[in-house]
N, C-alpha and C positions, 0 to 999 in steps of 0.2 A: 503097405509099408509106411510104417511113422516117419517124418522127417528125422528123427534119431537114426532112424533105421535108414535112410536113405546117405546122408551123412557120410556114414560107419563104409558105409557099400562104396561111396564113391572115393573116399580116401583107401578104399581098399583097392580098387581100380586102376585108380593113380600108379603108377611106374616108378615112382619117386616117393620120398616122404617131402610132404608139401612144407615150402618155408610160411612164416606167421601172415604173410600176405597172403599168400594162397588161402590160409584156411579161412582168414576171414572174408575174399572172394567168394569159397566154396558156404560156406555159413549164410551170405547172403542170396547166393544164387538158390541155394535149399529154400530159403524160404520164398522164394520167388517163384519155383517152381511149384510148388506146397498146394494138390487140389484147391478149390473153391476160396483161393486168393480174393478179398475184395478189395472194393478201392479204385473203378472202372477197369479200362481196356490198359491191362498192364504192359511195362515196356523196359527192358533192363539191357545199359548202354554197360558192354565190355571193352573197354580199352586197354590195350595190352603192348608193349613198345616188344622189339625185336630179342626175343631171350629171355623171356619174362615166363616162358611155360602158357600162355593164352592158348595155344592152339592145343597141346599134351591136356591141360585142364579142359578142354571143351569135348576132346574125344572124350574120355572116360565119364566127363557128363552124358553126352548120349549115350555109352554101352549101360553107364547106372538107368538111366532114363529106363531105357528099353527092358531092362531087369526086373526093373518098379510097375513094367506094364503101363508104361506112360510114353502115348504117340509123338513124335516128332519127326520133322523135318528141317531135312537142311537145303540149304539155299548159298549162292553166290553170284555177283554180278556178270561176271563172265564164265565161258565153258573152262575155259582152262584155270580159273581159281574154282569153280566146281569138281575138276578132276583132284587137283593138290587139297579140297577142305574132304572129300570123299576118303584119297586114299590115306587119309592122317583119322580117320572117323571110324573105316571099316565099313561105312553106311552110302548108298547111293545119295547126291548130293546133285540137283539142279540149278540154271542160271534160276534167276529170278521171272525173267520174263515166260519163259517155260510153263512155270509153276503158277504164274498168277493170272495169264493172258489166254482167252479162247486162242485156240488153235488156229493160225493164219490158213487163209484157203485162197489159190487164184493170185498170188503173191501182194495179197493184201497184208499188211505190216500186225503186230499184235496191237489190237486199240482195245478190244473189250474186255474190261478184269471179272474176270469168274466170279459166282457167287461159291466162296471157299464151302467144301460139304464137313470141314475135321469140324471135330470139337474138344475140348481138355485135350489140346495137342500144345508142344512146344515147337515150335519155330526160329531154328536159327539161321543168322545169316553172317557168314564169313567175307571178310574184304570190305566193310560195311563203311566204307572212307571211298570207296568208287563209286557209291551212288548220290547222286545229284538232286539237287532240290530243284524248285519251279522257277527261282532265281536264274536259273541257264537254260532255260525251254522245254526242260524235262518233267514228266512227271513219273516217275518211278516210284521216287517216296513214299508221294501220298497214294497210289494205285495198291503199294505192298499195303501199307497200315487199312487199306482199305477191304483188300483181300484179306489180310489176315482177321481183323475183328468183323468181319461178316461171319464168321463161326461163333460158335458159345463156348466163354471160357479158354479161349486160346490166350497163348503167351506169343512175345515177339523178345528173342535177343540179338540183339544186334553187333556184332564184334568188331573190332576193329582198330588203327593203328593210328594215331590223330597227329604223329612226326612224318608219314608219308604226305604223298602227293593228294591235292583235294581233286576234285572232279577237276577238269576244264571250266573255265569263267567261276570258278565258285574261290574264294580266300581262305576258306576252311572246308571240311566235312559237313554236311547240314545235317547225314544219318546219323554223326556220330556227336550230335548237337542237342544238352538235353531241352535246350530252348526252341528251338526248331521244333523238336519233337512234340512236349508241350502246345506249343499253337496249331496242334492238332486235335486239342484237348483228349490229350493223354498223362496218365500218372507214371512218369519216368523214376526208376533207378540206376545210378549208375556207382560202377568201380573199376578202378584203372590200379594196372598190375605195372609197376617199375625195378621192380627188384630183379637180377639176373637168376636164374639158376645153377645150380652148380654146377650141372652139365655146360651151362655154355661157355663160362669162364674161360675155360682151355680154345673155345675159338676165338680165331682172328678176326673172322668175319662179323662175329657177333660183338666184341673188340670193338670195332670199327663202329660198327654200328652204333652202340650205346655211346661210345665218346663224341659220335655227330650229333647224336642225341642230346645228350647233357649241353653238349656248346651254343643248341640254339635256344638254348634259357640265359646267355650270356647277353651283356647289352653294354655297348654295343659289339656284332656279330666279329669274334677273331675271323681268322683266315683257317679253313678246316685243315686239320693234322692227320695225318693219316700214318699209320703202325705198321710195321711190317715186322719189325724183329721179335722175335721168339714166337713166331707162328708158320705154322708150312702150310695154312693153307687162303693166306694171300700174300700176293704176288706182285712186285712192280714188275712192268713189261715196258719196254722200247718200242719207236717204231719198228726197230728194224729187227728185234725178235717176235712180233706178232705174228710172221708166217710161222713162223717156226711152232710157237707153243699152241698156236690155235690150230696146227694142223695134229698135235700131239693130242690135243684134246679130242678131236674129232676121233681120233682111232682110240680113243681111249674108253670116251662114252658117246658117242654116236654125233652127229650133225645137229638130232633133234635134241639134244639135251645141253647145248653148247649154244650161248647169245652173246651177241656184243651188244653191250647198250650205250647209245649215243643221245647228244640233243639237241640234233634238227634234223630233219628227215632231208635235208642235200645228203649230212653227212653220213645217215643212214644209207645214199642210194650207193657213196662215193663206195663205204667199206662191202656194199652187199655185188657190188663188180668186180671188187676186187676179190672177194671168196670164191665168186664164179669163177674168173677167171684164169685166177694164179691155183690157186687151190683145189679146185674140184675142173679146172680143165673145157669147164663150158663155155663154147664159143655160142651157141643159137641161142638166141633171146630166152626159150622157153624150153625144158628140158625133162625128163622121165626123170624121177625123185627130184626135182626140184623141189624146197619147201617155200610156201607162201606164204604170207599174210593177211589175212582179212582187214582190208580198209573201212568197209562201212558193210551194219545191219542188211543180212538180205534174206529176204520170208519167202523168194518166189520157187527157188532149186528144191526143198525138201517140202514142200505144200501138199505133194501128193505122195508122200511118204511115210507109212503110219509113226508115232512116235519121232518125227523126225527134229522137230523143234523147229531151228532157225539158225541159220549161217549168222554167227554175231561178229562185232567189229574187234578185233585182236584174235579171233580163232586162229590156230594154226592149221595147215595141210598139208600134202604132200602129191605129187604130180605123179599118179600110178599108168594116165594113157593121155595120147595126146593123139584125137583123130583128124583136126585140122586146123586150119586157119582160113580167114576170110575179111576181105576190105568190105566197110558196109560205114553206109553215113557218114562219111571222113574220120572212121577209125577202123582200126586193128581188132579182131575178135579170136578167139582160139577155144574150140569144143573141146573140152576134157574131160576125165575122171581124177575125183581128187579123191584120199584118202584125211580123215581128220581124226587125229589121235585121239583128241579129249571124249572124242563120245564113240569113237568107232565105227562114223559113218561113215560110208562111202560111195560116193553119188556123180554121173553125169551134170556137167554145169558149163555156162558159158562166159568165160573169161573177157575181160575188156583189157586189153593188152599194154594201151596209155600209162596205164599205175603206174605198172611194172617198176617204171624209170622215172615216175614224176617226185620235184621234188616239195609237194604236196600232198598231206595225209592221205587225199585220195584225189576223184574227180575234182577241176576244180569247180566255183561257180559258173565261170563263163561256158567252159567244158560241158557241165550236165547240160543248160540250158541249150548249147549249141546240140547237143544228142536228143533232146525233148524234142525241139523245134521239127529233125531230120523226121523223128519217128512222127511225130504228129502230123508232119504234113505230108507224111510217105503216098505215092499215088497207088502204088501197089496194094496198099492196106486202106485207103480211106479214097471217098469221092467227095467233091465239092459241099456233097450233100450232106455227109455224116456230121452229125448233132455233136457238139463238143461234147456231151457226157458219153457219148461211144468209143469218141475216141480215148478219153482217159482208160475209160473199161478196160479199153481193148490193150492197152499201153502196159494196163495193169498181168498181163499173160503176155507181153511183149518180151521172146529171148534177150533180143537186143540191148534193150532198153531195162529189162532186168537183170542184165550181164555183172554179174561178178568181180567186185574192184580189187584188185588183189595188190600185194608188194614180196618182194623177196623177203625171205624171214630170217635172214643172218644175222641182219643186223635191224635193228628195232629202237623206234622212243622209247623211253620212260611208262609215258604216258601207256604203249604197246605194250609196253612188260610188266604192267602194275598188276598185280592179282594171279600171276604166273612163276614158276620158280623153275630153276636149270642146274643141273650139276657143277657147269661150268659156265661163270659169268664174268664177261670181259667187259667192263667200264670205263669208257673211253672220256679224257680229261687235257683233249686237245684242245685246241681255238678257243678255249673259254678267257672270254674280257678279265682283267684283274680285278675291276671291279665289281663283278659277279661273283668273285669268290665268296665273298662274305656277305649276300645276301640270303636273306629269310626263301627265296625261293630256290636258290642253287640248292643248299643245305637240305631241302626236303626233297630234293632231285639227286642228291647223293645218296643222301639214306634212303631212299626208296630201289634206286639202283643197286645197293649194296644187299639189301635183303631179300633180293632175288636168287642170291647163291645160296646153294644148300652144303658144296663139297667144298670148292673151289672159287676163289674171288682175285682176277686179276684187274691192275689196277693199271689201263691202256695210258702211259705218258704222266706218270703223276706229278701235281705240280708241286707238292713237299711232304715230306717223310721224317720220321723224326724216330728213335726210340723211345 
C-alpha cells in the first residue's frame, strides 16, 4: 500500500470528515509511518487537548495500520488507561511495564527490559504525559525508548495531553518533551491538535474543558470560570445534594463507573466514609464489593500467574470474598479475593488494612520501615544466624511484607484518576485557598479532573459560574 493509498484508507476510516488540522496531522503521521523511514530511531510526539479528535484519529490509525499489514502495538501507563486506549482502538492495549519488562518472578519488581523481538512495527502509547523522566527516580522513559529501538525499524508514538497533570516531582511531561526526547539522541516529530470537533461543541464538559484550557495561556492567571448554562451534562452540586445525586448516579451507572475527585487524600478518606456509610450502609471496615484502590506497584500476588502482569498503583478492584483477618507485626492484615476490571483478573491477595484510612497515598515512610524491621527480625522466620542477603530473599516471598496497600475507590486524587475515565465524575471544589485559584497548578488539576468524564460532570461546591 502506497502512502497515497494508505492516506485515502485512513480518512476513509475516520468517523468524521477530518477538519484541515486533522488532515495535516494525518498527512504527517502517513509519512512517519511510510516503511523504510530514515533518519535514525524515529519518534513522533501527538499532542492533542481535550476534543480535538486525538483519541478517534489514533483508532482508525491502527484499524488503517492493521489493513496495510503493518504491526502495531499499543501501550499505556497504567491498566486502567490501557482498558479506556483499548476499548476506543478495538485492539488489545497493555501497561507499559507489561510490555517492556521480563516478567516479575518471587515478587521481584519488573527491572529487566526485554530485548524487543517486533520489527517494522508501530508502537504507540496513550496518556504519554504520566510517564516520568529520571528527574523523579524513575526510569520508564528511557527503558521504553530502549525497548522499543532494540527491534529493526520500529516506530515509537507517543500521545498525549501537555494541559493535564505532569508526573509527580516533574513541572512538565518529559515523554511529551521533544527536548527530552532528543537527548536520547533520537529524531523527533511532533504535531499538536487544538481545534475542537464538531462533535464536541455541543458538550459542557468539553466546554469546560477548552475554556481552562485557553485561560492557562492567559498571563497573569484569571480566576477559572466555570459554564453551566446551556448544557445538561454538567452540573453544579451542593453539599447538601451530593447524597442525593451521587446516589442517583450509582443506580443509574453502577458504583464502578461513578468517582469523586478530590485533592488531598484526608479529603479523599473524609468523602470515601461518608459513601460507606451513609450510602452503601457499611459499618465493618472491610466488606464483600467493596471497591479499592491500589496505592503502590505490587509484582508479588500475580508472580505465579501465567499472563498475570502486575498489581499497579491506581488499579481498581473489587472485594468478591473475604476469608479473614489477623493482627501480625503491629498491624491489621485481611486474606481476600479481589476482582480487577481493567484486565479481568482475579486472584487471592493479602491486604494491609492501615491504607484503608490513612491520610497518606499509601504506607508511610516511618510505617514501611516499622513493617521491614518486624519482618526482618521475625524469630519465627530468621535465627541469629541468617546472612542478611537471606533474609532480604526471604522477605521478597514474604505475605506479610508483600501485602497489598490498598484505599477505598469512591473517592480518589487527581493524580489516582489521571489516565482513567468514568461515566460519572463528581469534582469536588471545597477548602481550596483563594489563592490557588489562579495558579498554573490548580488549573492543570482542574482540567485534568474535568476530562475524566465521558457522560456526566458534576461540579462538587463550585466556587463561580457564570454564563
Amino acid at each position: 500500500m502506497t502512502a497515497e493509498e494508505f492516506a485515502e484508507r485512513w480518512l476513509t476510516n475516520l468517523p468524521y470528515v477530518a477538519n484541515d488540522q486533522q488532515v495535516q496531522v494525518m498527512a504527517a503521521l502517513t509519512r512517519f509511518c511510510a516503511r523504510g523511514n530514515s533518519g535514525g530511531d524515529p519518534v513522533f510526539v501527538l499532542c492533542g487537548y481535550a476534543g480535538t479528535g486525538k483519541t478517534t484519529l489514533c483508532a482508525s490509525l491502527v484499524r488503517t495500520l492493521r489493513e496495510a499489514g503493518r504491526a502495531s502495538v499499543l501501550m499505556a501507563p497504567t491498566g486502567r488507561a490501557a482498558k479506556v486506549f483499548s476499548a476506543y482502538c478495538g485492539y488489545p492495549a497493555h501497561t507499559i511495564h507489561r510490555t517492556i519488562y521480563r516478567p516479575p518472578s518471587d515478587g521481584y519488581p519488573f527491572t529487566e527490559v526485554l530485548v524487543n523481538p517486533r520489527s517494522d512495527t508501530v508502537f504507540i502509547v496513550d496518556e504519554a504525559s504520566m510517564i516520568g523522566g529520571e528527574t523523579d527516580g524513575a526510569f520508564l522513559l528511557s527503558d521504553l525508548i530502549q525497548f522499543v529501538f532494540s527491534g529493526s525499524n520500529n516506530k515509537l508514538i507517543l500521545m498525549g495531553d501537555t494541559a493535564q497533570l505532569p508526573p509527580v516531582g516533574c513541572s512538565e511531561s518529559p515523554a511529551l518533551d521533544p527536548g527530552v526526547l532528543r537527548s536520547y539522541g533520537l529524531n523527533v516529530s511532533r504535531a499538536m491538535l487544538t481545534d475542537t470537533v464538531r462533535q464536541a461543541k455541543s458538550s459542557g464538559i468539553l466546554y469546560n474543558a477548552t475554556r481552562l484550557r485557553r485561560a492557562m495561556r492567559q498571563s497573569p492567571l484569571p480566576v477559572p470560570q466555570l459554564c453551566f448554562d446551556g448544557f445538561s451534562d454538567v452540573v453544579p452540586v451542593s453539599g447538601e445534594e451530593l447524597e442525593e445525586v451521587l446516589s442517583d448516579a450509582y443506580c443509574s451507572d453502577g458504583i464502578d463507573d461513578t468517582v469523586i475527585i478530590t485533592r488531598a487524600n484526608w479529603r479523599a478518606t473524609q468523602f470515601n466514609l461518608a459513601v460507606r456509610q451513609r450510602l452503601l450502609g457499611r459499618e465493618e471496615e472491610l466488606c464483600r464489593d467493596d471497591m479499592l484502590l491500589v496505592a503502590k506497584n505490587n509484582y508479588f500476588w500475580t508472580a505465579r500467574i501465567k499472563d498475570g502482569g502486575f498489581i499497579a498503583n491506581g488499579d481498581t478492584a473489587r472485594v468478591v470474598r473475604i476469608y479473614g483477618t489477623e493482627e501480625r507485626y503491629g498491624f491489621r492484615f485481611a486474606d481476600v479475593r479481589l476482582f480487577f476490571p481493567h484486565s479481568g483478573l482475579e486472584t487471592d491477595c493479602k491486604i494491609i488494612m492501615e491504607c484503608l484510612l490513612s491520610d497518606s497515598p499509601a504506607l508511610s515512610h516511618e510505617q514501611q520501615q516499622r513493617l521491614f524491621q518486624s519482618v526482618y527480625t521475625d524469630p519465627a522466620l530468621f535465627t541469629e544466624y541468617t546472612p542478611h542477603g537471606a533474609r532480604l530473599r526471604a522477605m521478597k516471598t514474604n505475605p506479610h511484607y508483600q501485602a497489598l496497600q490498598v484505599k477505598y475507590a469512591y473517592a480518589v486524587t487527581c493524580h489516582k484518576a489521571q489516565g482513567g475515565q468514568w461515566t460519572n465524575v463528581f469534582v469536588d471544589l471545597g477548602s481550596i485557598a483563594p489563592e490557588a485559584l489562579s495558579g498554573i497548578d490548580f488549573y492543570r488539576w482542574l482540567y485534568t479532573a474535568t476530562t475524566r468524564a465521558t457522560t456526566r460532570l458534576f461540579y462538587l461546591n463550585p466556587f463561580t459560574a457564570d454564563s
